[in-house]
C-alpha positions in Angstrom: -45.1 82.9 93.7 -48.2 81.2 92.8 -46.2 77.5 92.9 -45.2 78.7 96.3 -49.1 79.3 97.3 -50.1 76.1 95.7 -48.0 74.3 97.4 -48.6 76.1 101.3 -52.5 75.8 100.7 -52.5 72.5 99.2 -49.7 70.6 100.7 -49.2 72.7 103.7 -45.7 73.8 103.0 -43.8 76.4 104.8 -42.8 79.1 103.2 -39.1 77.6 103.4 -40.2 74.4 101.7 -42.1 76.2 99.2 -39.3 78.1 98.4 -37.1 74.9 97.5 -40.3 73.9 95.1 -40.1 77.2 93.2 -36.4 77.0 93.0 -36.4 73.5 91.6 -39.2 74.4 88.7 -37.1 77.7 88.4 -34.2 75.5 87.5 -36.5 73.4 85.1 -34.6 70.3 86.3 -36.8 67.0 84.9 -35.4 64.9 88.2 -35.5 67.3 90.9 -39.0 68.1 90.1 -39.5 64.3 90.3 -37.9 64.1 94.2 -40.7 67.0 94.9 -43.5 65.2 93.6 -43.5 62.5 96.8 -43.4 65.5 99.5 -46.1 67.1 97.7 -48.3 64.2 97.4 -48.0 63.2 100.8 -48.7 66.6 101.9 -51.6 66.5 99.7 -52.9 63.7 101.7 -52.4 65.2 104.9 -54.3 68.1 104.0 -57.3 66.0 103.0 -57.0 66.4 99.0 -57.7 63.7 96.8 -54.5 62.3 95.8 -55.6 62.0 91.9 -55.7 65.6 91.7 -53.0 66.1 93.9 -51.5 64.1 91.5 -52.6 66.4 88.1 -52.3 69.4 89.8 -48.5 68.7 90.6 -48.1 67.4 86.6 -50.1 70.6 85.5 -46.9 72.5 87.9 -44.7 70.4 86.2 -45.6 70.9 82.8 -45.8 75.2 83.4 -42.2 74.5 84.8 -41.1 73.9 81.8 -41.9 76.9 80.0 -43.9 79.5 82.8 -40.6 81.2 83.9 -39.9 82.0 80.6 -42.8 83.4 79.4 -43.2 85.7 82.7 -40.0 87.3 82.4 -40.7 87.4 78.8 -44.2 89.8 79.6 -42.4 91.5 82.3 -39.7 92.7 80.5 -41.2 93.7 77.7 -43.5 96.2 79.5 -40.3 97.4 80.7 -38.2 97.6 77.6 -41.6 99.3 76.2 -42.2 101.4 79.1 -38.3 102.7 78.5 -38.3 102.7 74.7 -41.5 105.2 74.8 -40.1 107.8 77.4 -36.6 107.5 75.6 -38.5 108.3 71.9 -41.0 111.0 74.0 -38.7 112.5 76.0 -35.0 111.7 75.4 -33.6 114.4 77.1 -35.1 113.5 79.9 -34.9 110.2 79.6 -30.7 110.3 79.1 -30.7 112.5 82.0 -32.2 109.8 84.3 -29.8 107.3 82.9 -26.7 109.8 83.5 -27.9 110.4 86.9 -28.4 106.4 88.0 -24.9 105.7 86.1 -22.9 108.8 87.7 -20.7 106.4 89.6 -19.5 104.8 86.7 -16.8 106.6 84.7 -17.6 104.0 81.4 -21.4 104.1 81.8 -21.2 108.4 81.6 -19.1 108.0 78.5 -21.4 105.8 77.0 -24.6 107.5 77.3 -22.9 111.3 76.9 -21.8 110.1 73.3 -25.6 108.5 72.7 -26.8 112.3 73.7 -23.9 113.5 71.5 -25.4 111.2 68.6 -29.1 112.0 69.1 -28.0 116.0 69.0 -28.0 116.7 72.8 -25.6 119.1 74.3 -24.7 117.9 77.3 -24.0 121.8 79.3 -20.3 121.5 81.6 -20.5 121.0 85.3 -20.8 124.8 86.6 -20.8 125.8 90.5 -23.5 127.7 89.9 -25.8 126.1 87.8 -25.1 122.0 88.4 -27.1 120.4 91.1 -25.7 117.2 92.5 -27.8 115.3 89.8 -27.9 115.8 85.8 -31.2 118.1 84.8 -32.4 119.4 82.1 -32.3 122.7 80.9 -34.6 123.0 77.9 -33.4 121.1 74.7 -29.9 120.4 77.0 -28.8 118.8 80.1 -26.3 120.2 82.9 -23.1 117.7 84.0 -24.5 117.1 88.1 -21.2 117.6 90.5 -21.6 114.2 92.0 -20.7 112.9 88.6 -16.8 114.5 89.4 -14.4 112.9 90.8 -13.4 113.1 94.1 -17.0 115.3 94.9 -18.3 113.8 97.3 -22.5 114.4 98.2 -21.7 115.7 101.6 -19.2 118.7 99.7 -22.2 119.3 97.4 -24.6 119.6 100.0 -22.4 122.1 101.3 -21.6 124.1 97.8 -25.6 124.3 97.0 -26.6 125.7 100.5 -23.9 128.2 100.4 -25.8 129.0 96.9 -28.7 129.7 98.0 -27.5 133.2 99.0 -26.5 133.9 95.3 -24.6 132.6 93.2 -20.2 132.6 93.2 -18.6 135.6 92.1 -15.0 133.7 92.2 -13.0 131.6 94.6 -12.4 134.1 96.8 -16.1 134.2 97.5 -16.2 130.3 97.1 -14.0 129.4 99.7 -15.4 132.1 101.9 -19.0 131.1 102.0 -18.8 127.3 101.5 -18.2 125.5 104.6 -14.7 124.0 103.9 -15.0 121.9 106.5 -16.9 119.9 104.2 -15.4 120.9 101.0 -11.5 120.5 100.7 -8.7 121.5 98.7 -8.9 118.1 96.6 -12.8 119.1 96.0 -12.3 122.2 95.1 -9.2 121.4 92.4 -11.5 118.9 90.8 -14.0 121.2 90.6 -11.6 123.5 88.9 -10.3 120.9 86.5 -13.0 120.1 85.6 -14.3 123.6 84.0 -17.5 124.1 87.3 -15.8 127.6 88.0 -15.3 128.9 84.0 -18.4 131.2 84.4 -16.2 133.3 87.2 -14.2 134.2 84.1 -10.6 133.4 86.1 -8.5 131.0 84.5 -8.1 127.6 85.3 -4.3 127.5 86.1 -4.5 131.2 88.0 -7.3 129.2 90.5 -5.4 126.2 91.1 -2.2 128.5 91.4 -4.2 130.7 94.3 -6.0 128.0 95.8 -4.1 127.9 99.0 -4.3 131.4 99.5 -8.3 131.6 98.9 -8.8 128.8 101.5 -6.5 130.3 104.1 -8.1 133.3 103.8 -11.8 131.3 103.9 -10.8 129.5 106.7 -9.8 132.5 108.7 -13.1 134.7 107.6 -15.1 132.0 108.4 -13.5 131.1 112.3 -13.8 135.0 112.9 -17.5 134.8 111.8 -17.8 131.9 113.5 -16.3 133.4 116.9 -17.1 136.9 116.2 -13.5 138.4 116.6 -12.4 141.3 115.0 -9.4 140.2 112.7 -6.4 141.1 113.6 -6.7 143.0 110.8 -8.6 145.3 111.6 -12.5 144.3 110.3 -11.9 146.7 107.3 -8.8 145.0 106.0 -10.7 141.6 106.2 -13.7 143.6 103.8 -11.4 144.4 100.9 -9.4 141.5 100.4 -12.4 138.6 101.6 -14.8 137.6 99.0 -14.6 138.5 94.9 -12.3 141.6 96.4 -9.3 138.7 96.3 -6.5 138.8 93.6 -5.4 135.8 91.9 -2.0 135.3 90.4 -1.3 136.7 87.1 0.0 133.0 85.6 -0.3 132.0 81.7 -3.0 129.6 81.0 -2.9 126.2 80.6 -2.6 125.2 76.4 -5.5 122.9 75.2 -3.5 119.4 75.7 -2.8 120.3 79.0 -6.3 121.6 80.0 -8.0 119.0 78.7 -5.5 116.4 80.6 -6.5 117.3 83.9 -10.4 117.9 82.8 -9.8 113.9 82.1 -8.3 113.8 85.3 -11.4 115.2 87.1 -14.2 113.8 85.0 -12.7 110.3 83.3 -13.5 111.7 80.0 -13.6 115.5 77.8 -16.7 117.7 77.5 -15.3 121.4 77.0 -13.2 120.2 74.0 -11.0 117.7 72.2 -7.6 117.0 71.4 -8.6 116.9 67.9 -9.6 120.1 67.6 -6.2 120.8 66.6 -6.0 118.0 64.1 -9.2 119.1 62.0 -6.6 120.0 58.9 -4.6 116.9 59.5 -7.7 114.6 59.3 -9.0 116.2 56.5 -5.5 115.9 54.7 -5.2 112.3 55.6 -8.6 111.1 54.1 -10.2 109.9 57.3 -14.0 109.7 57.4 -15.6 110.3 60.9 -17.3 107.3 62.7 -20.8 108.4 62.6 -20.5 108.3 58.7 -19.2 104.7 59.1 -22.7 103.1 58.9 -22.8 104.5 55.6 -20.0 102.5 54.0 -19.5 99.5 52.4 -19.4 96.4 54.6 -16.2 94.8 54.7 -14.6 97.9 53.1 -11.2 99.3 54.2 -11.4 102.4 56.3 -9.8 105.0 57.6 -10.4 107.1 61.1 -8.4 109.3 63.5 -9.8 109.3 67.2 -8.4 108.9 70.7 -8.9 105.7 72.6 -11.7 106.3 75.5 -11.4 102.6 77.0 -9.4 99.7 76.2 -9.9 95.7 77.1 -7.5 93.5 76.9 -8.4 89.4 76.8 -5.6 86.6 76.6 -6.5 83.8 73.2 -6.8 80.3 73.6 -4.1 80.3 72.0 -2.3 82.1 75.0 -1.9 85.8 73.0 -3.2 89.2 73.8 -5.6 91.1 72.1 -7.7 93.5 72.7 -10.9 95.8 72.0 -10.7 99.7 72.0 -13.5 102.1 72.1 -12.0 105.3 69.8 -13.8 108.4 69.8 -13.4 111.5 67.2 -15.1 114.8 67.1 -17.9 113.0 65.6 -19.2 110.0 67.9 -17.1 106.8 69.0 -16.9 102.9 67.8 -15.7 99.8 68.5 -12.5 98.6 67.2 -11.2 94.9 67.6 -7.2 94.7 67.5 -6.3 91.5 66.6 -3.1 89.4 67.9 -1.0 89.9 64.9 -0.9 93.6 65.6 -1.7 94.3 69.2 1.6 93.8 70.6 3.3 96.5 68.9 0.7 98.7 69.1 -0.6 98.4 72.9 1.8 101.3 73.9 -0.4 104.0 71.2 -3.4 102.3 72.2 -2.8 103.0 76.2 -1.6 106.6 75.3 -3.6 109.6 75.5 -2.2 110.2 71.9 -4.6 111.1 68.4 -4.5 108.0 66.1 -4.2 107.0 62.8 -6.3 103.7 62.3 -6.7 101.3 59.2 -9.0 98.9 59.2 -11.7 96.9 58.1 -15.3 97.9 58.4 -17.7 95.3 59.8 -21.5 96.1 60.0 -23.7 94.6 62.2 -26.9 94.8 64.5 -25.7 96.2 67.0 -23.5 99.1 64.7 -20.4 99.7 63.1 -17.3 98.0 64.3 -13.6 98.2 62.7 -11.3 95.0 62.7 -7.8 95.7 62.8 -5.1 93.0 61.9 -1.5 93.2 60.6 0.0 93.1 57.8 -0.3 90.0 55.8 0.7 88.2 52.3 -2.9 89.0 51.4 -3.0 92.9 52.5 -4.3 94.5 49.5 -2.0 97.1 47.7 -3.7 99.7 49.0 -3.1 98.4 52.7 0.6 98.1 51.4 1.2 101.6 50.6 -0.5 103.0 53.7 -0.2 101.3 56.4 3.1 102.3 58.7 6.0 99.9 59.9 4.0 99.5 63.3 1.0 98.0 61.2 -2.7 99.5 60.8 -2.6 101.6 64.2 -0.4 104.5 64.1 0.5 107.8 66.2 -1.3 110.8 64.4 1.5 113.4 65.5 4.1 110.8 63.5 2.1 110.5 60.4 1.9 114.5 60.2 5.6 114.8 60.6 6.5 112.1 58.1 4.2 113.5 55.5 3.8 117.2 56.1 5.2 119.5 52.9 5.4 122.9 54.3 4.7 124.6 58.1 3.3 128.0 57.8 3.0 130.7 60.4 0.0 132.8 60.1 0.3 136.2 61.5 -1.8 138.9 61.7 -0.1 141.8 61.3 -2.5 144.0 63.7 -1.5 142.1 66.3 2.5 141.3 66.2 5.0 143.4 67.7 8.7 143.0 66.6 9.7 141.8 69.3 7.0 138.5 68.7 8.9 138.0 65.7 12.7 138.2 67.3 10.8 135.3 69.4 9.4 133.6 66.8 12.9 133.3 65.9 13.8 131.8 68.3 11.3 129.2 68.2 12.4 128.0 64.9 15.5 127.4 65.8 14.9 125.3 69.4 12.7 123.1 66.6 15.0 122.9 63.1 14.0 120.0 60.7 13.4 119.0 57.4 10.3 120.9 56.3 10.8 124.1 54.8 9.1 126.9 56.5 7.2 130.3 55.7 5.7 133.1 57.0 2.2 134.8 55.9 1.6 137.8 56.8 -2.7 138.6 56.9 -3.1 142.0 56.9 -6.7 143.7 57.5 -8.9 144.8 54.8 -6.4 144.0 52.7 -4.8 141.1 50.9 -1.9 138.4 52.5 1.9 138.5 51.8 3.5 135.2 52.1 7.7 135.3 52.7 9.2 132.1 52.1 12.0 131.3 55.4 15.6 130.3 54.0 16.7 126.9 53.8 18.5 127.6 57.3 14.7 127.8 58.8 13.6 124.5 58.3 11.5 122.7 60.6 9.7 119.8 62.7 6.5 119.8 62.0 5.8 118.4 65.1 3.3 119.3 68.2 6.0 121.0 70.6 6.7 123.9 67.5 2.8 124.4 67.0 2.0 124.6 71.4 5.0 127.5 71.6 3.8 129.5 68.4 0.5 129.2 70.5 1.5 130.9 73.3 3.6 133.6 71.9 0.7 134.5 69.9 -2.4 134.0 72.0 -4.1 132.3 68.8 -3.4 128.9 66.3 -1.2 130.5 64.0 0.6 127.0 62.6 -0.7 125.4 60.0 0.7 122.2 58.7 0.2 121.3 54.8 
């Protein structure tokens, strides 16, 4: 900016043709500064200025081309990286709020700063219909998911959702889809918005919402054209009163399990924030020795490690040498970290790595400025003997739910004896046999204020330890009442 007023007061350049000047010292290019020196002095001239300063004042340019661009972006962007580093040390909840809010159209960019709040101790508070604005805020020590950070939420629906607020807060769907104007908010809104977890604090289930949805916004609909035309229903205005509003039934439907709930809260969000699929793992990661990726940074670089996680984001880059590999981000219960899967091993492993699927992945740790990273490669003639005798016949990456099944000794059913009619146990029955296997079986009994009785199940009543058995146990029982050891 200053070349550029140099050059119009001096030389009498337009604005254009100082433009071209500033380019050409931006570019720091020894000859095209030379082509500009002519112009300039000429320009000089006209103007009436001495052509031997001309002259030095175009070499002093020159010179401050060659290192003046640098040096101002330099100051600038320190300021800035200051200015950021302070509120972000001062006032990081805050600060990651902001950040959520400008990145809320990118899925990756949301997963990246929710895990830095996640790693600085920030709970990061579900979307809610009546609490979230359209932005991120804070609330205290925490910060509340903003709805235009769902997908398929649009700002116009959200507009619409917070000024039907305003009157009070949602009692249900009924009384959703009655006040908000679903002209603005449709059906795909609204199942987002229930996949998602925003309507958990009506206390209706997830699965009975999306089952009753099309009722709710038929009935909406029609409440809201009579209110809009002032009929009387057909009806009758008193029929309309008791089943409008929080006065509407949903349908008595089982919940959705865990896997599945969490699979369409991915759906709606591009990533998990009411739970994890490793929450029924915890005993399985214990069992298998793996340590959780925040405690990587306190290992040995260059060691061999261990984690289970589930891949958040995966690129995939072609060699040189014309082969694939590729670089997963993996995330546990803990925090999340890089892992680079080399050539050797990513073929026959891209399938688990594109999966939804918990994983088993050996590796080696590599420390560096920017964190923790984990190499993976495949087996080789120098694998130690350790890599040898753990590592599965697809390599160092390996399905979680395969590992457990291959090395679990015994599946035991954990029932409390309070809460288990005979007729649970006829089904439980069953259960065991839609799921025989290898892996004997018992049955512990926990009985209240008083001790356990374990009975051991004949060698008829063996067993897959496998995912399937432990999800219909689950919902016979209403609790986790498998465990695998």
């Amino acid at each position: 900016e200053q070349v550029m007023q140099i050059s119009r007061t001096l030389a009498g350049y337009s604005l254009g043709r100082a433009d071209l000047l500033r380019r050409a010292m931006g570019k720091k290019d020894p000859l095209v500064m030379a082509k500009e020196k002519e112009p300039f002095l000429e320009g000089a001239k006209a103007q009436g200025l001495d052509p031997k300063k001309a002259e030095a004042i175009f070499d002093q340019m020159a010179k401050f081309a060659e290192y003046g661009f640098n040096k101002s972006h330099s100051a600038a962007y320190a300021l800035i990286a200051y200015q950021t580093a302070w509120l972000k040390a001062h006032y990081p909840v805050e600060f990651l709020a902001a950040l959520l809010t400008c990145d809320m159209d990118s899925t990756d960019k949301v997963v990246k700063n929710i895990n830095d709040c996640r790693e600085q101790g920030i709970e990061v508070l579900p979307p809610d219909v009546n609490k979230s604005g359209l932005t991120f805020t804070v609330v205290g020590n925490s910060m509340r998911f903003g709805l235009g950070a769902v997908k398929n939420v649009g700002t116009g629906a959200i507009e619409a959702i917070l000024e039907a607020r305003q009157e009070g807060p949602f009692t249900g769907l009924y009384d959703f889809c009655e006040r908000v104007d679903l002209r603005r908010v449709n059906k795909r809104v609204i199942e987002s918005l229930i996949k998602c977890g925003a309507f958990d604090s009506t206390s209706a289930t997830r699965s009975s919402m999306i089952e009753g949805l099309e009722t709710a916004m038929n009935l909406g609909q029609r409440i809201q054209q009579e209110r809009n035309s002032a009929q009387v229903s057909l009806f009758g205005a008193e029929e309309v009163i008791k089943i409008n509003g929080s006065g509407g039934k949903l349908p008595e439907v089982p919940e959705w399990h865990d896997k599945e709930k969490l699979a369409y809260e991915k759906e709606a969000l591009g990533f998990l924030i009411t739970g994890h699929p490793l929450d029924s793992y915890i005993a399985d990661i214990k069992r298998l020795a793996c340590v959780e990726i925040t405690r990587l940074a306190e290992l040995t670089d260059g060691g061999e490690v261990r984690i289970c996680g589930i891949v958040s984001s995966l690129k995939e880059i072609t060699t040189k040498k014309g082969d694939r590999m590729g670089f997963a981000t993996v995330e546990d219960l803990s925090g999340s970290v890089e892992v680079t899967v080399f050539s050797d091993i990513y073929a026959t492993t891209v399938n688990l790595l594109k999966s939804d699927d918990p994983l088993l992945i050996d590796g080696k740790l590599e420390r560096g400025e920017k964190g923790a990273k984990i190499l993976v490669r495949g087996q080789s003639e120098g694998a130690s003997e350790w890599q040898q005798k753990q590592r599965g016949p697809a390599g160092d990456i390996r399905s979680l739910q395969e590992v457990r099944t291959q090395t679990t000794k015994r599946v035991v059913f954990q029932l409390r004896m309070d809460e288990t009619p005979p007729q649970h146990l006829e089904a439980l029955k069953g259960i065991i046999e839609r799921h025989q296997g290898a892996v004997p079986a018992s049955i512990e009994f926990l009985i209240p204020a008083r001790s356990r009785s374990t009975l051991p199940l004949p060698e008829s009543m063996k067993v897959m330890a496998s995912d399937d058995l432990r999800l219909e146990v689950e919902r016979l029982f209403g609790y986790n009442a498998t465990s695998f050891e």
